[in-house]
N, C-alpha and C positions, 0 to 999 in steps of 0.2 A: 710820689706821695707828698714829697715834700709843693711842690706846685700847688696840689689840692689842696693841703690844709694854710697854704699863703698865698692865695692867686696873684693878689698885688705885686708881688715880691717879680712875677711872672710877666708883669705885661709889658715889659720892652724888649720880651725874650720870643721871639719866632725863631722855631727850628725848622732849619730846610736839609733838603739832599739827604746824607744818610744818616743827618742827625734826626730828623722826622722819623724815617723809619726803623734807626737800632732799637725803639722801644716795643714797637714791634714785633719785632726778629728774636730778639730777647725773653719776651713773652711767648714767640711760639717752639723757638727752642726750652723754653725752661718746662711748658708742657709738655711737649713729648717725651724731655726727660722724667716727667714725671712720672708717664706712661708707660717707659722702660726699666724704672723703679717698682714699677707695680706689679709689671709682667715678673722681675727679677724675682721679687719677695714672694709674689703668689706660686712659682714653681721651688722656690725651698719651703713654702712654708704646708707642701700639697706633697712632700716625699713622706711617704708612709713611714707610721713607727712602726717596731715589730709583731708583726702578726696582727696589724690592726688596722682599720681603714680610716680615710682620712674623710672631713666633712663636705670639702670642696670634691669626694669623687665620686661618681656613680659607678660600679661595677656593674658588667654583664647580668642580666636576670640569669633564673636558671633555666635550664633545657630540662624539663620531665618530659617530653615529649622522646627521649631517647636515652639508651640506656647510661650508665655510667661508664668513660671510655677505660679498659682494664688495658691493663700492662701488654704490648705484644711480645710474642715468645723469641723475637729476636731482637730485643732491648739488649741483651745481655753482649752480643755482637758486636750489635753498634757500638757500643758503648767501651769495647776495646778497641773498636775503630778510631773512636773521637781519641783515644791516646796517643794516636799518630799522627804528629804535625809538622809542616815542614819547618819551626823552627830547631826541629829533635835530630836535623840534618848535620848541624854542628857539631852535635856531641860524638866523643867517640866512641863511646858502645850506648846505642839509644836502647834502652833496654825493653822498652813496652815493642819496637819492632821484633826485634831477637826473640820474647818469648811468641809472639804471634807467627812468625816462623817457626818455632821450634813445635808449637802445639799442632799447626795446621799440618808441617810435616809430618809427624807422628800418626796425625789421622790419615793423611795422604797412605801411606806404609796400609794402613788396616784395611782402609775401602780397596786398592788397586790388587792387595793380595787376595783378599775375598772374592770382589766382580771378576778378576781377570785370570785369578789362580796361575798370579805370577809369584817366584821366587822372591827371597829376599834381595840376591843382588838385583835381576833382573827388576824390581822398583826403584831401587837408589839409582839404578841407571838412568832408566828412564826419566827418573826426577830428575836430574843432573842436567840431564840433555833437553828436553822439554820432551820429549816423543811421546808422552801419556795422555795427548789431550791435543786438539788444532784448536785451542783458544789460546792465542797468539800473550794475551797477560794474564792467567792461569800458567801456561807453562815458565814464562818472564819470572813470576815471584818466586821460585825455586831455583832458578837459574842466574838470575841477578843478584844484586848485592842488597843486602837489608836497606842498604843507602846506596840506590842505581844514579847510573849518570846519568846525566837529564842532556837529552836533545836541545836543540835549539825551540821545538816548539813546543817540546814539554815542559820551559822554559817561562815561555811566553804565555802558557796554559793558566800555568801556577799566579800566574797574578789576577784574573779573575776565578780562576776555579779553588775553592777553599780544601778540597780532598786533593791531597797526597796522593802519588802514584804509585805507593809501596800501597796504600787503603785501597785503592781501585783494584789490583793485581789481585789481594788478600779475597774481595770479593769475587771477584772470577775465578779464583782456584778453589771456593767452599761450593759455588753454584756448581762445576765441573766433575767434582766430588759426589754433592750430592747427587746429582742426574746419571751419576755410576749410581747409587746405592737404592734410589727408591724410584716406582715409574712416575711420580708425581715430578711434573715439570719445577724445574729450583731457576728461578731466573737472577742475574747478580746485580740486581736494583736492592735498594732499600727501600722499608715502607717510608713514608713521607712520615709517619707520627713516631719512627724513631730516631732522625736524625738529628743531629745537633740542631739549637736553632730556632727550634717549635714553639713557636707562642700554647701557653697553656690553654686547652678547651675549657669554657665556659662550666660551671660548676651546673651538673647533671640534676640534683636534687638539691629541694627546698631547704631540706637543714644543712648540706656541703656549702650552700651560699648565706644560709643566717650564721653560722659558725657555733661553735660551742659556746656562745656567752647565755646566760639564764635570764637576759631580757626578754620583752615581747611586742615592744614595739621601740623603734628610732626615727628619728630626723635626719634628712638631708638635704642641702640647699645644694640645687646646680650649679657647678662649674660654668655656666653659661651668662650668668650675672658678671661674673668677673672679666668673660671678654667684654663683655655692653659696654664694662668703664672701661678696659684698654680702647677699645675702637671711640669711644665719648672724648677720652684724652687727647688721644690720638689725632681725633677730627677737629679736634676745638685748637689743638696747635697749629695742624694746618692751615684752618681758618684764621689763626691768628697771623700765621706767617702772610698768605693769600690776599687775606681782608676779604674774603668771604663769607658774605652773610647765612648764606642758606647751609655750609659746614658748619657752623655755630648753633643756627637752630638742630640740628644734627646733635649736637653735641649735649643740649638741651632734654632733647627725647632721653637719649644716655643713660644722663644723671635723673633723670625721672624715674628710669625703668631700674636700676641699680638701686636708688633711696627707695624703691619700692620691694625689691628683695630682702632689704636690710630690715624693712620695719613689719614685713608682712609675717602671718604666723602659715604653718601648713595646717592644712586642712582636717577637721574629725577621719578618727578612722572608727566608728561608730556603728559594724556591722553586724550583720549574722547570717551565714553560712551554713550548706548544710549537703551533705553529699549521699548519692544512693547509686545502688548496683543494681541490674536487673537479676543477677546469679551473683550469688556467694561463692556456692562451690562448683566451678564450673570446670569439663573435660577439658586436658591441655588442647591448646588451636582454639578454644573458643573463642567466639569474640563478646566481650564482655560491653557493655555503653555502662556508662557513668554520666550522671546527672548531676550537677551542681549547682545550686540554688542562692542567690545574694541576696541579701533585704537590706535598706536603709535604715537604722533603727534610730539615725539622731536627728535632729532639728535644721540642719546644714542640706542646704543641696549638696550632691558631691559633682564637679563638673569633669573629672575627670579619675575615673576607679576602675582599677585593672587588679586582677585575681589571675593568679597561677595556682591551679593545683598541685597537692605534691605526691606526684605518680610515684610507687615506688619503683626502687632499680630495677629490679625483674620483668617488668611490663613493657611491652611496648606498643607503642598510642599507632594505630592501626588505620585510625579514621577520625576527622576533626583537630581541634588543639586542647588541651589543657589550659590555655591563656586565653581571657575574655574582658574586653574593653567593652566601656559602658561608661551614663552618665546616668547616678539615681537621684529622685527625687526624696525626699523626705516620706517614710515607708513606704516607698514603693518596691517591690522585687522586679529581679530578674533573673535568667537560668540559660544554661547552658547544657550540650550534653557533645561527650568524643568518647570511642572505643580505644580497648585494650585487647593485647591479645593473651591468653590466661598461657601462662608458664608454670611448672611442676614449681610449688613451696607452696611457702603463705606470706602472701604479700599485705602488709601492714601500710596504709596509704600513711603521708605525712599529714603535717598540719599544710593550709594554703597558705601561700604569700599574698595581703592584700597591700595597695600600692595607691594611694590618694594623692594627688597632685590638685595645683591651683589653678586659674585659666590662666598663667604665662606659661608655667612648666617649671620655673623656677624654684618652687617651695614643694615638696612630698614624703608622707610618711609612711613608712613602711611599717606591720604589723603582722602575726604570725593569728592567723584566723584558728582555731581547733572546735571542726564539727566531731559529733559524734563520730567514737573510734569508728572504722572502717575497715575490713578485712578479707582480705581473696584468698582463697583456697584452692589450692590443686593437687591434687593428690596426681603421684607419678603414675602414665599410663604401665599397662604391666607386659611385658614381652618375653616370649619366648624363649628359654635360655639356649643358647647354643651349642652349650657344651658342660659339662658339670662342673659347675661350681670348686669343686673342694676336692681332692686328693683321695679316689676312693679304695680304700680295703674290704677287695670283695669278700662278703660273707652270705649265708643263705637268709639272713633275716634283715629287715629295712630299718633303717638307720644304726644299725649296729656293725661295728668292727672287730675285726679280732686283734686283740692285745700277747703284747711280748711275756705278761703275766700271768703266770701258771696257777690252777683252782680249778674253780667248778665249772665244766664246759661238757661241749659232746665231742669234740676231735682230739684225739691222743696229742700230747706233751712233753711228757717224761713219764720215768717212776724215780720214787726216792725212796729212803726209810722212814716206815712207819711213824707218825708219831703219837704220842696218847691225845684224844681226841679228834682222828681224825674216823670222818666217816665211814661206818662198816661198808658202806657201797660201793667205796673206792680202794678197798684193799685187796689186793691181787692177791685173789685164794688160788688161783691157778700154782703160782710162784710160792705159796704156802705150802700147798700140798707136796712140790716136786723138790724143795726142799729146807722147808720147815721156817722158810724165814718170815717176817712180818716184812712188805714193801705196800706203797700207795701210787694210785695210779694217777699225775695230774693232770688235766686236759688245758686248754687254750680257754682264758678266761674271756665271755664275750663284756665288749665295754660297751658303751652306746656311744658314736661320735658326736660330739661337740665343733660348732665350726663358730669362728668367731673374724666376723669382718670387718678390715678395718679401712677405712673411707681417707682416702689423702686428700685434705682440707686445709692445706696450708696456705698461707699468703700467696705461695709460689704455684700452685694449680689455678690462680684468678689471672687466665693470661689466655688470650684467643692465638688462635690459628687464622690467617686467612685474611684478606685485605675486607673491610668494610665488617669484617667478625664484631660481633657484641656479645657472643655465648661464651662463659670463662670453661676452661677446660674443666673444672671441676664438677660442671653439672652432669657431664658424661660417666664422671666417675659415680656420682652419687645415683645416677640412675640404672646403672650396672648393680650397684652395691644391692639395691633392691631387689634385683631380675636374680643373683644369686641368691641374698638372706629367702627371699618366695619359694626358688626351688628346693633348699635345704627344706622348706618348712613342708615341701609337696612331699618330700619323702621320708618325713616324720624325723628329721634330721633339729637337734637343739641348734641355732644360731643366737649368735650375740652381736653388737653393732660397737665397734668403737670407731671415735672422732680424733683420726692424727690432726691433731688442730692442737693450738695454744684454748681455744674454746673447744670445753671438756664435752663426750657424749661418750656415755657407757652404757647398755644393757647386758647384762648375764645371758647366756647359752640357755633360751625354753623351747621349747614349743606349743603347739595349739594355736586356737581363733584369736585368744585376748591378744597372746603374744603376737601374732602376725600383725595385727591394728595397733599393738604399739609401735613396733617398726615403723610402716608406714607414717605413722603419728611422728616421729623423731628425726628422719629422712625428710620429711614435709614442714616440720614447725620448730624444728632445733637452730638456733642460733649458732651452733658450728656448718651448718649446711644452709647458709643465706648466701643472698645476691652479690653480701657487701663481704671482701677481703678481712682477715681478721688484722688488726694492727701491731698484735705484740709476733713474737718471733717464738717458734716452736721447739720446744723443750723436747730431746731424746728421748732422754732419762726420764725426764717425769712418765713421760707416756708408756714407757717399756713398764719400767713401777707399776703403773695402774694394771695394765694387762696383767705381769707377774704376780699381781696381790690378790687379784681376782677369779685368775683360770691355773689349770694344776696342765705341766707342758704334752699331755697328751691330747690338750686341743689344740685341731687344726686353726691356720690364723690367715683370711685370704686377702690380703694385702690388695687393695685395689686403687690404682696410680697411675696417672701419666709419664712419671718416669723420668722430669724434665730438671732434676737436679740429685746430686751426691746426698743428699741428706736423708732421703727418703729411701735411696739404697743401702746406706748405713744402719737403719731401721730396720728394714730386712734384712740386713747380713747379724745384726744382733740379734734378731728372734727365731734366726737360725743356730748362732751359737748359745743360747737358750734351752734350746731342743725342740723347740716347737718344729710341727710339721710344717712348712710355710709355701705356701704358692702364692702369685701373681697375677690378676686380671688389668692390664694396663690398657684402656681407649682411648684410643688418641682419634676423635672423630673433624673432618677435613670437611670442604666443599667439594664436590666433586668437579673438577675441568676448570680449578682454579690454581694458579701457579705459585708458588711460595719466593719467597723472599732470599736472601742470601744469607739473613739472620735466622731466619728462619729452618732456611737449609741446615744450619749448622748446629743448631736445637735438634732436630731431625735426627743426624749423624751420632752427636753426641748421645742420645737417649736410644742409638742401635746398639752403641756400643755398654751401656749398662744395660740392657736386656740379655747380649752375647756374657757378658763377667755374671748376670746373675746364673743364667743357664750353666755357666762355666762348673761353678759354684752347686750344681746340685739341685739350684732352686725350678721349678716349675714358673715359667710363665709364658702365660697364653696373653696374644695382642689381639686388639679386636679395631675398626675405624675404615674409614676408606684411604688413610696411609698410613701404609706399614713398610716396613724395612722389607728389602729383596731377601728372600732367603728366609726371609722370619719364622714359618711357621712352624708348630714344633708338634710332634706326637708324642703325647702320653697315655 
C-alpha cells in the first residue's frame, strides 16, 4: 500500500524469488482464511434459538400426502432398552439391567405356567438352566449374569455394534415369550422408527410445520447464498495463491450472485386459492378427488409458486399429490386435482402452504393461503355386534332389568309389616284371615337399564400395531363404542357416550331416533375422537366425578379400551369399587400374516396379563381383533 500511494520511493526496488511472491501467498492465504471465518460465524450464528427456526434454514416442507406418524406400541420397550449401555458395565449394581431382569423374569413365571402348565419349581428350573426355550440368548439372559462375560468376539462386536449384549438377549427372551402366549408370529428385531438414533420425520401437516405462531406469512433467504461466498472466497484465494485468472473471474460470478441475494426482495405472495370436493359426506373406502384452484391476483409474474394443500391427518392421498409446482402469469389460474381416501370422523382440511421463490432460488416467501372452510364427513360404517354389548339381567320385558329393590312388580320378593299407606292390592289377605295380622307383599321392582360407554381416548391409545401401520389403535375402539351404543339403542336399551380423554364428551343415558344421530354425531365430529392425540394428560378423578355426578351406580358402564397401560385399568378397577356394574370390550385389531416386533411382543404380553387381573377381579371382558392372547376367550 505503501508502494502505491509513493511509487517513486519504489523505483530502485525489484523484488525477485520469494520476495515477488510472499505478497502473493499472503493474499491467498489471508482469503481463505477469510473463507474459514465465514464458514465459522455462519455455522454458530445458524444454531437455532429455542423452539425457533433460523433465517439461514430451510426446513423439510410437510408431507400431507401421509398420515401423521403416531407413537409405536413398542416405544415403551425400546426405550428401556436405550437404558442399557455398555458404559453401565462398570457400575456395580447397574440397576436399569437388574430391573429389566427382574420384570422379564416375573413374566417369564406367568407365560411358561400358563402355555406349559408347569409348576412353580419346575419354571425356575427351567429358567436357571436355559431348557425353556432353543433360542440360544433367550435362554443366555436368565442364565447369565446381568453383566456377562464377553468372549473375545463379543468383544470385538462392541466396538462397532452400539447394542449391548444383555439388550440383544432381553429381546430374544420377550420374542420367545411372546410366540408361547399368542399365534401371531413376535420376531426379536425392533421397528426401525423406535430405536435410538431416528432422525425425526418430516412434519405430516401444514400447521405441525407453520407452528403455533399467529403469523401468516414469513421470509426466508437460502443457505445456498452463503456457500456461493464460501466457494467465491475460496476460489479467489486460490487464484491468488495460483495466479489464476479464470478462478478469479470464478470468484467474480460469486460476489455477483451473493450481492444479489443480499439486495434482492422475495417475491409477491399475492394469491387466491380455492378448494372443492366432489362428496362431502362420503361412505368410509370412498375415494374422495379434491380440486384445487390458484390464481395470480398481483401484478408480478411469479416464476416459481408451489402450493401444498393441507390434507387433514385422517386422510390418506390415494391418488396424485397435494403439492403443485407452477409458474403464474399475472391473473392467470391454475388447478390441480388428487384423491383421498374417506376415513370414519370429520375431517377439517387445513389452510394451504403457498411458497414463492425468485429465478435463483435464493429469495422465498412462505404464506398460509385459507380458502373457504372445507370439510369431510364420514360417518362410521355400522356392523354387526357380536355379542351383547352390556351385562344382561334377563327379564321378560326389552330394555328392562330386575333390580335388588323391593316395590311394585309382578315376581314375589318378600313380605314385611304393613305400613299405612300402603296399597290394598298388596296386602296379604290371605295371612289376615289365617291370622289377623296386617303384612304387604313386595315384589322385584322392574328398573329400566341404563348402559353408559365409555371410549378410551387417551393420548396412550394413538399408537399402531404393525410395521408400516398409520391406524392409531383408538379408532378401533371408537368404532366398537358405536356397534355397541347402536345395539343397546336396537333393544330399546338408554345409552350414554363418555370420552376418557383429558378432552371432555358426555351424553346422558336416552333413547330413540334423535338420540341415536346424536351419538353418531359425537363419535363422528367430537374433538375427544379426532385423528390428532390429545396433548394434556388424563385426569382419573376428574372423569370418575363426571360419570359419579351424572349417573346413579345402577348404571351399567362399558369401558371400551385397548388395554395398553395401568391407567386405564385403575379406571376400571375404581368404577368397580363404585359399584357400578362394569365390563370390558378391548380391540386390539392387527394386520393379518404380519409379524410383531419385540416391543411390540411385550405390549402384547403385558396387556394379557391386565385382561387375566381384570377377569381375576370379577370384571367381564370380552377381546375382540385378529390378535388375541392364547387362552383369552371368556364365556359369560
Amino acid at each position: 500500500m505503501f508502494l502505491l500511494a509513493a511509487p517513486s520511493l519504489g523505483s530502485g526496488f525489484v523484488p525477485a524469488g520469494v520476495g515477488r511472491a510472499a505478497p502473493f501467498a499472503l493474499g491467498g492465504v489471508g482469503v481463505l482464511l477469510l473463507a474459514g471465518i465465514y464458514v465459522l460465524t455462519g455455522v454458530l450464528s445458524s444454531a437455532p434459538d429455542e423452539g425457533g427456526d433460523t433465517e439461514g434454514q430451510s426446513p423439510e416442507t410437510p408431507t400431507p400426502e401421509r398420515r401423521p406418524r403416531y407413537a409405536s406400541l413398542g416405544e415403551s420397550f425400546a426405550r428401556r432398552l436405550d437404558e442399557v449401555s455398555w458404559t453401565d458395565r462398570r457400575e456395580t449394581t447397574p440397576a436399569a439391567r437388574r430391573s429389566l431382569r427382574d420384570d422379564l423374569r416375573a413374566m417369564a413365571r406367568r407365560v411358561l405356567a400358563d402355555s406349559d402348565q408347569w409348576s412353580r419349581s419346575e419354571v425356575e428350573s427351567r429358567l436357571d438352566t436355559g431348557s425353556w426355550t432353543p433360542d440360544l440368548d433367550a435362554a443366555a439372559f436368565f442364565t447369565d449374569d446381568v453383566v456377562p462375560e464377553l468372549s473375545v468376539r463379543q468383544r470385538l462386536r462392541s466396538v462397532w455394534s452400539p447394542e449391548p449384549v444383555f439388550a440383544r438377549r432381553a429381546r430374544h427372551a420377550i420374542a420367545a415369550l411372546a410366540n408361547r402366549a399368542t399365534d401371531t408370529p413376535v420376531t426379536p428385531d425392533l421397528r426401525e422408527e423406535t430405536t435410538a438414533g431416528q432422525s425425526p420425520s418430516p412434519p405430516a401437516s401444514v400447521r405441525a410445520y407453520w407452528g403455533p405462531g399467529a403469523e401468516t406469512a414469513r421470509e426466508r433467504r437460502s443457505s445456498r447464498a452463503d456457500g456461493v461466498v464460501v466457494a467465491a472466497l475460496a476460489l479467489g484465494g486460490l487464484g491468488i495463491l495460483t495466479l489464476t485468472p479464470s478462478l478469479l473471474l470464478l470468484t467474480l460470478f460469486g460476489v455477483v450472485v451473493a450481492g444479489y441475494a443480499r439486495v434482492a426482495t422475495p417475491p409477491t405472495d399475492s394469491v387466491s386459492v380455492s378448494r372443492v370436493l366432489d362428496v362431502e359426506a362420503p361412505a368410509p373406502g370412498t375415494e374422495v378427488t379434491v380440486t384445487v384452484s390458484i390464481e395470480n391476483t398481483g401484478s408480478e409474474t411469479l416464476a416459481d409458486l408451489r402450493v401444498i394443500d393441507g390434507v387433514p391427518p385422517g386422510l390418506r392421498v390415494t391418488e396424485g399429490s397435494p403439492r403443485f409446482t407452477t409458474a403464474l402469469r399475472p391473473g392467470k389460474r391454475a388447478s390441480f386435482t388428487y384423491c383421498v381416501e374417506a376415513a370414519p370422523g370429520r375431517h377439517a382440511f387445513e389452510p394451504m402452504l403457498v411458497i414463492t421463490r425468485d429465478v435463483t432460488g435464493l429469495q422465498r416467501r412462505e404464506a398460509l393461503a385459507e380458502p373457504a372452510p372445507t370439510t369431510l364427513t364420514c360417518q362410521h360404517p355400522r356392523r354387526p355386534a357380536a355379542t351383547e354389548a352390556h351385562r344382561r339381567r334377563t327379564t321378560r320385558f326389552p330394555g328392562v332389568s330386575r333390580s335388588n329393590t323391593a316395590g311394585a312388580g309382578v315376581e314375589f320378593h318378600s313380605v314385611r309389616e304393613y305400613r299405612p299407606g300402603d296399597p290394598l292390592s298388596r296386602v296379604n289377605w290371605k295371612q289376615r284371615a289365617k291370622t289377623g295380622e296386617f303384612t304387604t307383599i313386595d315384589f322385584d321392582e322392574s328398573r329400566l337399564t341404563r348402559v353408559v360407554v365409555a371410549v378410551d381416548a387417551r393420548r396412550e391409545t394413538y399408537q399402531t400395531v404393525g410395521r408400516d401401520a398409520d391406524t392409531p389403535l383408538v379408532r378401533a375402539s371408537i368404532a366398537a363404542a358405536r356397534d355397541i351404543a347402536m345395539a343397546c339403542l336396537d333393544d330399546q336399551i338408554p345409552v350414554g357416550l363418555l370420552a376418557v380423554s383429558p378432552r371432555s364428551c358426555w351424553l346422558a343415558p336416552h333413547a330413540g331416533a334423535t338420540h341415536r344421530d346424536r351419538i353418531q354425531t359425537q363419535l363422528t365430529e367430537n374433538d375427544a375422537f379426532s385423528w390428532t392425540p390429545p396433548a394434556a394428560d388424563f385426569d382419573v378423578e376428574r372423569a370418575l366425578g363426571t360419570l359419579t355426578r351424572q349417573t346413579q351406580t345402577a348404571t351399567q358402564v362399558v369401558v371400551v379400551s385397548p388395554l395398553i397401560d395401568e391407567e386405564i385399568v385403575q379406571f376400571i378397577r375404581l368404577l368397580d369399587a363404585h359399584g357400578y356394574t362394569v365390563s370390558v370390550r378391548s380391540p386390539f385389531p392387527t394386520e393379518e400374516g404380519v409379524s410383531l416386533s419385540a416391543g411390540e411382543g411385550y405390549a402384547v404380553l403385558m396387556r394379557r396379563f391386565r385382561i387375566n387381573s381384570l377377569r381375576n377381579a370379577g370384571i367381564h371382558v370380552q377381546t375382540e381383533g385378529t390378535l388375541e392372547p392364547a387362552g383369552a376367550e371368556e364365556t359369560s
